[in-house]
ZARO-671000 format. One record per residue (C-alpha): residue in three letters; x, y, z; chain. Coordinates in pm, whole numbers, plus 50000, padded with zeros to 5 digits. Layout:
residues N
- ala,X,Y,Z,A
...
***
This chain:
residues 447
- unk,26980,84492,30318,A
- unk,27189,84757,30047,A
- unk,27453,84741,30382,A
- unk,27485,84391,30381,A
- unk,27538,84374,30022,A
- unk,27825,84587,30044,A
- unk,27984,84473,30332,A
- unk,28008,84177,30133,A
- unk,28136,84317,29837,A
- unk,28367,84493,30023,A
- unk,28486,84165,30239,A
- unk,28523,83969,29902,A
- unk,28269,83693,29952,A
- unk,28144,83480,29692,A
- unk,27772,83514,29561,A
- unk,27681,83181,29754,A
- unk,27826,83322,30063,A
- unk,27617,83654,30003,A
- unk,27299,83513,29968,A
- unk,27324,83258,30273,A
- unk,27415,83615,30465,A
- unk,27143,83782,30362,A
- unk,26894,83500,30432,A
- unk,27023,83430,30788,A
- unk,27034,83837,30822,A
- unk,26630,83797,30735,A
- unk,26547,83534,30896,A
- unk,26713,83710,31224,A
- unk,26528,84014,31145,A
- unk,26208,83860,31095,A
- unk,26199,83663,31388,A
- unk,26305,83966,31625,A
- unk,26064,84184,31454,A
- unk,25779,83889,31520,A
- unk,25888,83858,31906,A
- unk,25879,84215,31979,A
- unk,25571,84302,31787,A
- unk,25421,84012,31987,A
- unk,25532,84150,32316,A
- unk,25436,84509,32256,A
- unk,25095,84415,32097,A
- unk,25108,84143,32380,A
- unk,25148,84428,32657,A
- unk,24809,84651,32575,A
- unk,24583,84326,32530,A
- unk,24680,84172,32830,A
- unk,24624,84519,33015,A
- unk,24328,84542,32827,A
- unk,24193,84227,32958,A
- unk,24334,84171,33283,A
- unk,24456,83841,33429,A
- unk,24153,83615,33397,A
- unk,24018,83639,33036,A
- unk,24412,83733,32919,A
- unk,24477,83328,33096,A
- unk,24224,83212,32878,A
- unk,24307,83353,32527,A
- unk,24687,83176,32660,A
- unk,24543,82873,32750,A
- unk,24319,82773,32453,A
- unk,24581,82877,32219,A
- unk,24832,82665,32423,A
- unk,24562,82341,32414,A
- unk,24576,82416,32047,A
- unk,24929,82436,31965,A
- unk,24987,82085,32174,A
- unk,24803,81931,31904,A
- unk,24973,82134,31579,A
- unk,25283,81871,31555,A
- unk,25058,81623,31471,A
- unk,24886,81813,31163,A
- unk,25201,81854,31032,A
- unk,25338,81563,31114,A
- unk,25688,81650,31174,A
- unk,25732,81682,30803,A
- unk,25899,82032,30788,A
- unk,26270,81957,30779,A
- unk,26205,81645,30559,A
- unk,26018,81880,30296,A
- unk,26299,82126,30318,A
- unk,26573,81861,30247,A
- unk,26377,81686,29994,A
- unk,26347,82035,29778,A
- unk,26692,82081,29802,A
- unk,26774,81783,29661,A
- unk,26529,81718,29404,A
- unk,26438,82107,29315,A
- unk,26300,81897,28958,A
- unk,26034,81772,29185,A
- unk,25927,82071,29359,A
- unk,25533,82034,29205,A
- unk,25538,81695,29358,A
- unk,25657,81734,29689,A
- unk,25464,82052,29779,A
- unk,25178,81873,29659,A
- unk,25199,81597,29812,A
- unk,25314,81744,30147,A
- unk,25035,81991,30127,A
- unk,24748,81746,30083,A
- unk,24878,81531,30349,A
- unk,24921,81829,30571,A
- unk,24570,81950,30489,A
- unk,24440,81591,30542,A
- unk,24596,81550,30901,A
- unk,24511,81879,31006,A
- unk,24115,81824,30913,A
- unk,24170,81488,31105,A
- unk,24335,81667,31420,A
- unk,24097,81947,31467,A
- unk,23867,81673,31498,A
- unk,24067,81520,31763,A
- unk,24115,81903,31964,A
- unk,23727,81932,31977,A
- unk,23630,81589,32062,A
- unk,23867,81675,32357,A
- unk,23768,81995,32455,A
- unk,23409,81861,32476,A
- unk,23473,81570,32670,A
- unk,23736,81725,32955,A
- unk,23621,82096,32952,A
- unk,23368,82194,33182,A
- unk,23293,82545,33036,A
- unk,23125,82545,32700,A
- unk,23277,82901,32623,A
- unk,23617,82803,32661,A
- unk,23500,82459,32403,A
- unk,23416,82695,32165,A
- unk,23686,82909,32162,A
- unk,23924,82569,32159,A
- unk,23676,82479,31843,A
- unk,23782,82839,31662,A
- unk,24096,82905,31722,A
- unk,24171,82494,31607,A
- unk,24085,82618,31203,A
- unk,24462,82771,31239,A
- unk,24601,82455,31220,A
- unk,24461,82452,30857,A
- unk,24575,82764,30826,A
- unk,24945,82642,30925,A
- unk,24932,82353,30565,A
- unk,25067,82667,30381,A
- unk,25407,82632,30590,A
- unk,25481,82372,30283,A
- unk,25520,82754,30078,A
- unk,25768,82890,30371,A
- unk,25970,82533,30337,A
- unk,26003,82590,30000,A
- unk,26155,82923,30021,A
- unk,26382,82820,30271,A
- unk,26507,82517,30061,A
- unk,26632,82735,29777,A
- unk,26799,82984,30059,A
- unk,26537,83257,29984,A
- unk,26343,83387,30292,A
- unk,26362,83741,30208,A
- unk,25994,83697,30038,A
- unk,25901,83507,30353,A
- unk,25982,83713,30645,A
- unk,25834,84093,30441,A
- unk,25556,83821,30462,A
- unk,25592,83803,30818,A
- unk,25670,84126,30932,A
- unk,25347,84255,30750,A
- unk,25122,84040,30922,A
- unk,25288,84138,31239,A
- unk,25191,84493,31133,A
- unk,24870,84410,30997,A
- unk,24772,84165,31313,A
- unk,24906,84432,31521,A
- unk,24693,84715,31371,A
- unk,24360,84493,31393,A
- unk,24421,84391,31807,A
- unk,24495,84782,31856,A
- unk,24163,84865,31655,A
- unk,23976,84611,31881,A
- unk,24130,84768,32216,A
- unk,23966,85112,32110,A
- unk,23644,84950,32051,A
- unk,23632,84767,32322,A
- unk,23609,84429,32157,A
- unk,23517,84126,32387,A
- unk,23771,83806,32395,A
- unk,23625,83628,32157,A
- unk,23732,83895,31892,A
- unk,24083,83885,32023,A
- unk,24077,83505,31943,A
- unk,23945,83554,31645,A
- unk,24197,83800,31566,A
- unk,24468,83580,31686,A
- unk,24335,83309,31391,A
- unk,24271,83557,31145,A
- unk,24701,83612,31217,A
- unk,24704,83262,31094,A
- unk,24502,83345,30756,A
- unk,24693,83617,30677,A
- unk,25028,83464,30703,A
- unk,24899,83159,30464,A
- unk,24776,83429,30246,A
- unk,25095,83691,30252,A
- unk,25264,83271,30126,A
- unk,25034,83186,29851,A
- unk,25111,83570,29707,A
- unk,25485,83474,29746,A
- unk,25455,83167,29572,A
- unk,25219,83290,29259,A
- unk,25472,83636,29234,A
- unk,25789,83469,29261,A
- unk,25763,83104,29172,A
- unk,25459,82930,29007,A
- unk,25098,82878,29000,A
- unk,24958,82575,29211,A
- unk,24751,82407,28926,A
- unk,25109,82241,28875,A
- unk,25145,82062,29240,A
- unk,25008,81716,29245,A
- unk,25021,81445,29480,A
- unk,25200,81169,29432,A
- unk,25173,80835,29661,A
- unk,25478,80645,29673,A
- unk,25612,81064,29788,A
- unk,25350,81083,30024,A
- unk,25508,80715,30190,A
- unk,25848,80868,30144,A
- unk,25790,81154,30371,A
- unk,25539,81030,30608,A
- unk,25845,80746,30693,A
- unk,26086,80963,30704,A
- unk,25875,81226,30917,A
- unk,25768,80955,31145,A
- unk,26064,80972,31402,A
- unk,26056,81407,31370,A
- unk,25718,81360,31433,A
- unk,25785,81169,31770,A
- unk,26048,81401,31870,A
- unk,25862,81731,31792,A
- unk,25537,81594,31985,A
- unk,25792,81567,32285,A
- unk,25936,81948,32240,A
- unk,25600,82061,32211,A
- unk,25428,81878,32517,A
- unk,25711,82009,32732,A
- unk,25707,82375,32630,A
- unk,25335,82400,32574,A
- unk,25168,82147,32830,A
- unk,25277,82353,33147,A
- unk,24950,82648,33067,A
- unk,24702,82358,32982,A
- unk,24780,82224,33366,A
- unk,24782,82548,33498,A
- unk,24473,82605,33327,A
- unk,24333,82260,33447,A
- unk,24490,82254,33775,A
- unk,24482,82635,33915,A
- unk,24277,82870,33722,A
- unk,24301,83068,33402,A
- unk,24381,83353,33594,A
- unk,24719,83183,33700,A
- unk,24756,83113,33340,A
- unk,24750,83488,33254,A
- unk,25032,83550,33538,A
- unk,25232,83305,33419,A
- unk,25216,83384,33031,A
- unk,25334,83707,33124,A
- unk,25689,83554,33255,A
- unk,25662,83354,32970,A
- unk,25704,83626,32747,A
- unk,25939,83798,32810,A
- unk,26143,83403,32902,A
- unk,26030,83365,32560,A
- unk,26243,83652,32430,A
- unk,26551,83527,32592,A
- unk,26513,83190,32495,A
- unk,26604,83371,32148,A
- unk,26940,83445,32201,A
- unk,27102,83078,32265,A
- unk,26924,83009,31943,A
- unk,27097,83307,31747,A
- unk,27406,83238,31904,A
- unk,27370,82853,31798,A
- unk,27297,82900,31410,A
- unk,27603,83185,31424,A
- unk,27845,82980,31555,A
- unk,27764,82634,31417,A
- unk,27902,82682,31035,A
- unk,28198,82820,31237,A
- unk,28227,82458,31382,A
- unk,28151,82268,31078,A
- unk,28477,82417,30925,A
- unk,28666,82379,31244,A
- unk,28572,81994,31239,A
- unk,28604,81920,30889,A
- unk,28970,82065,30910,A
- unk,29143,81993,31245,A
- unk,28999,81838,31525,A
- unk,29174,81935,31816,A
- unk,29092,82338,31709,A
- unk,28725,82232,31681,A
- unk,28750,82060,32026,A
- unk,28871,82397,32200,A
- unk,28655,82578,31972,A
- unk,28308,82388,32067,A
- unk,28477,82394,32463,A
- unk,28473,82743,32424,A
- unk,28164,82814,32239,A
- unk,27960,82588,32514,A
- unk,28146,82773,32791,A
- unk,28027,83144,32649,A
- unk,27670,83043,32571,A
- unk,27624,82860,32925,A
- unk,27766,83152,33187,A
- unk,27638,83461,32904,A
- unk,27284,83317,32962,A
- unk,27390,83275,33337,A
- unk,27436,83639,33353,A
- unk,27156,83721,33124,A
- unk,26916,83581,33389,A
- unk,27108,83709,33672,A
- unk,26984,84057,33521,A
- unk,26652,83985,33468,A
- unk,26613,83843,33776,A
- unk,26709,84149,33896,A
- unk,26523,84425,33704,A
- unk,26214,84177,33702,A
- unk,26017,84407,33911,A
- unk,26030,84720,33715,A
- unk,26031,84532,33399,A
- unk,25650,84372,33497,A
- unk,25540,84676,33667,A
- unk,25607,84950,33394,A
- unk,25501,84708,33108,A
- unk,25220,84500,33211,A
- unk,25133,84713,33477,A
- unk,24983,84664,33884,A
- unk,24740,84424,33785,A
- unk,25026,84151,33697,A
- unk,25303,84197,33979,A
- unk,25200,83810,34085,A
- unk,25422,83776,33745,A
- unk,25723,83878,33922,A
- unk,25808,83629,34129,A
- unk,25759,83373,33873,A
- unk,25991,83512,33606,A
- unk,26263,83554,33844,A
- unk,26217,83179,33907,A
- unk,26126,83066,33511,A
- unk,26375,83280,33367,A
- unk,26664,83047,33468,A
- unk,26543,82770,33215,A
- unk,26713,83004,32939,A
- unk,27020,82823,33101,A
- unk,26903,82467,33069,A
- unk,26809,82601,32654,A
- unk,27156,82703,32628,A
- unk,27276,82383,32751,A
- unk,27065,82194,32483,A
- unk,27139,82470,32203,A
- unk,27490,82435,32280,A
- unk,27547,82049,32284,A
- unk,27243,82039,32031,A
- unk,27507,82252,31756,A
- unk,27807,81933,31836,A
- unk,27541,81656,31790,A
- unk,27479,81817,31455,A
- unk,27861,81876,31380,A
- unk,27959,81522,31488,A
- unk,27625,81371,31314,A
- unk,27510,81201,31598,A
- unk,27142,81366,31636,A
- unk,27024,81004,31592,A
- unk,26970,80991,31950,A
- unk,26845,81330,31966,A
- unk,26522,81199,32043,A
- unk,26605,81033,32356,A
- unk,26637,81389,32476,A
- unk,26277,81510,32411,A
- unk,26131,81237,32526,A
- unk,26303,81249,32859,A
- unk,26248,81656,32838,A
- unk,25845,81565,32815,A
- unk,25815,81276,33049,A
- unk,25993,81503,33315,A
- unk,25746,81827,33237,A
- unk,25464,81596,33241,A
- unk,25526,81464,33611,A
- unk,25696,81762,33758,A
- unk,25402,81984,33705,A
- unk,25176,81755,33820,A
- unk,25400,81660,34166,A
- unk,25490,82062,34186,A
- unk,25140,82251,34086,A
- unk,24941,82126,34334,A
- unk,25181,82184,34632,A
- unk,25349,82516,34543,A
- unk,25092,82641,34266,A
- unk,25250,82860,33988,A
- unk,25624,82856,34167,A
- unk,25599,82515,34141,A
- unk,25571,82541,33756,A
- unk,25793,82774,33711,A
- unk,26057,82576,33889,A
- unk,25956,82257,33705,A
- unk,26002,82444,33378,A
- unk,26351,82486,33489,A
- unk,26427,82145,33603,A
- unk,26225,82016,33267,A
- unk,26507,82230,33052,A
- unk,26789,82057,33245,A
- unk,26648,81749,33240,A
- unk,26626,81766,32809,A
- unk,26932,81949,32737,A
- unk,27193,81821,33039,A
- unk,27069,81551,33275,A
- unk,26889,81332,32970,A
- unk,27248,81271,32874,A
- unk,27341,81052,33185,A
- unk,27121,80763,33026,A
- unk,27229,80800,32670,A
- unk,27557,80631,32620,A
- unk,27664,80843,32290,A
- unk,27624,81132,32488,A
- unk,27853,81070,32825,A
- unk,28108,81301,32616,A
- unk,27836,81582,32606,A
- unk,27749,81569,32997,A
- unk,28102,81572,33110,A
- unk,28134,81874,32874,A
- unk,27881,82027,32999,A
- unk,27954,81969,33354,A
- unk,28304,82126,33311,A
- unk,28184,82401,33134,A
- unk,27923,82463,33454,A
- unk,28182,82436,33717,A
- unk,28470,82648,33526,A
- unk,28347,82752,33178,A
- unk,28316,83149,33342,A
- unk,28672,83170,33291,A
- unk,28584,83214,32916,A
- unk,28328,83493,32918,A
- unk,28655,83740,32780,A
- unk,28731,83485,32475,A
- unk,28484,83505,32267,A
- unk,28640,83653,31999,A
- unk,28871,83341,31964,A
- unk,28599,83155,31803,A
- unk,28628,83398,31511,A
- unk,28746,83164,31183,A
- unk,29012,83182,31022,A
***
């Protein structure tokens, strides 16, 4: 981070300007360090414990996570705006937010094993549902991370990270050499959970303040829970259609086809990470570009749709193509029934880089108050796809619905929203003829 410092000395910029660098420079670096750590520590466990019982650790964390947007009840970005703006009443709103987070997570875990007992057959997989659900009070101490993030100071939060990927990693590598059963690779997977809560509450007490200060406060706690309510709605949908596609493989196929098709996932997963880079680098880029002339944001967004569309084209086009050896030499013999399926899945990266890139206008031109329109269309879509495709063409069939489920969120949902006709004929353009721009991308450089 000494580099960045001085490339920014040397380039002039003021202090603000430093310290947003440095945080998105962190936050970039935490979240690679988090993926790959994942997929190499990802790698030996699933080799480790082959298709069937490598489905199953996917699947009940995947029934779990459906649920998580409800014990936090959407309230992230509300937090994070309401610190910035009222940094006086920090003690108030991260208590507050914190007991209500605490309160709906003890109320959903509730709801995840009343579930898993009354629609899942095996009793093992109930109680591994019924562990690995004590992460989602676990995830309350995200009110800590939202903090940090709404004075621009994630350095403190991602060393947090990266150690528990270290730490987590170390532990699932100790249980490989001793041979550990699944159940300890669950529990391992939740114990990820406590340490990241606990590498927060060191941030907090070290850097900030001690927590005998927060309090809650009610007429806060109605504040955010109306203002999370409609975030709430909207992350269930993102969630449901990212998540629910293992539970119905699960349900539908066998937890075996789960573990083939987690494997695609991951590495999908990884991919799905560059839109989302390109996105928050480009975006402030547009911001200026809109605030000060209109037509050069126009060819600027044009061209900034175009390159993120047809690079993610070609991004898939190679990993459809190196799929083989990529599965074979990583996950090894036992998972080649991946291949097929990430040649197929990868290609929703493309349908996320639609969203991502008409997602970054919708925020420019403040008009994300539709935005929701989109993820509910994205879920309704995932929901019946899977169900119409699973049955008939088994884990293809999701693949290609996770595809169609991506273009249905981020391109075809805007067909039946009126404020975003603009977007879709964008978009179409930009399908048809936006290659043409794969050489430009240096003209979205500011000036």
């Amino acid at each position: 981070m000494n580099i960045i410092t001085k490339i920014a000395n040397r380039l002039h910029l003021s202090p603000t300007k430093q310290k947003v660098i440095r945080n998105v420079v962190w936050a970039v670096t935490g979240k690679v360090v988090t993926l790959l750590g994942g997929l190499l520590v990802g790698i030996f466990v699933a080799r480790y414990l082959g298709p069937d019982q490598y489905g199953l650790m996917s699947y009940v964390i995947s029934y779990v996570t459906l649920f998580q947007v409800f014990a936090s009840f959407g309230m992230d970005n509300i937090e994070i705006r309401e610190e910035s703006q009222h940094p006086d009443e920090k003690d108030k709103l991260i208590g507050t937010a914190f007991t209500l987070k605490v309160g709906f997570a003890a109320l959903t875990m509730g709801l995840v094993i009343a579930t898993a007992w009354l629609f899942e057959a095996d009793n093992f997989t109930r109680w591994m549902i019924a562990l690995y659900s004590v992460s989602m009070l676990m995830n309350s101490f995200s009110v800590i991370r939202n903090y940090f993030t709404s004075i621009v100071w994630n350095e403190y939060i991602v060393k947090t990270e990266i150690s528990r990927t270290f730490i987590g990693a170390g532990i699932k590598i100790g249980l490989l050499f001793l041979h550990a059963p699944l159940v300890w690779f669950i529990a391992a997977t939740l114990l990820d959970t406590i340490l990241i809560a606990g590498g927060y509450v060191l941030s907090y007490r070290s850097k900030i303040d001690t927590f005998s200060k927060w309090r809650y406060d009610a007429t806060t706690a109605k504040h955010l829970l109306v203002q999370s309510f409609p975030l709430l709605l909207s992350g269930a949908a993102v969630v449901i259609y990212t998540k629910i596609d293992q539970v119905l493989i699960g349900n539908m196929l066998s937890t075996e086809s789960v573990g083939y098709y987690s494997v695609a996932d991951r590495f999908t997963e990884i991919c799905l990470f560059i839109p989302t880079i390109l996105s928050q680098t480009i975006t402030p880029i547009l911001v200026k570009a809109y605030a000060e002339n209109k037509d050069d944001y126009n060819k600027k967004a044009t061209l900034f749709m175009n390159v993120m569309i047809w690079g993610t084209i070609l991004l898939c086009i190679v990993i459809c193509l190196i799929a083989n050896p990529l599965i074979k030499y990583t996950f090894g013999q036992q998972y080649l029934r991946s291949i097929p399926i990430l040649q197929i899945m990868v290609f929703k990266v493309v349908g996320y880089a639609l969203a991502q890139s008409s997602g970054a206008m919708i925020v420019v031109e403040s008009k994300q108050k539709y935005v929701v329109l989109r993820n509910i269309v994205g879920c309704g879509a995932c929901i019946a796809l899977n169900y119409l495709l699973i049955p008939t063409f088994g884990l293809t069939g999701a693949a290609f619905a996770s595809i169609l489920t991506a273009l249905c969120a981020g391109y075809l949902s805007h067909l039946i929203i009126p404020q975003y006709h603009f977007l879709f004929k964008k978009q179409t353009m930009s399908l048809l003829t936006g290659w043409k721009d794969l050489t430009k991308i240096g003209h979205l450089k500011s000036h």
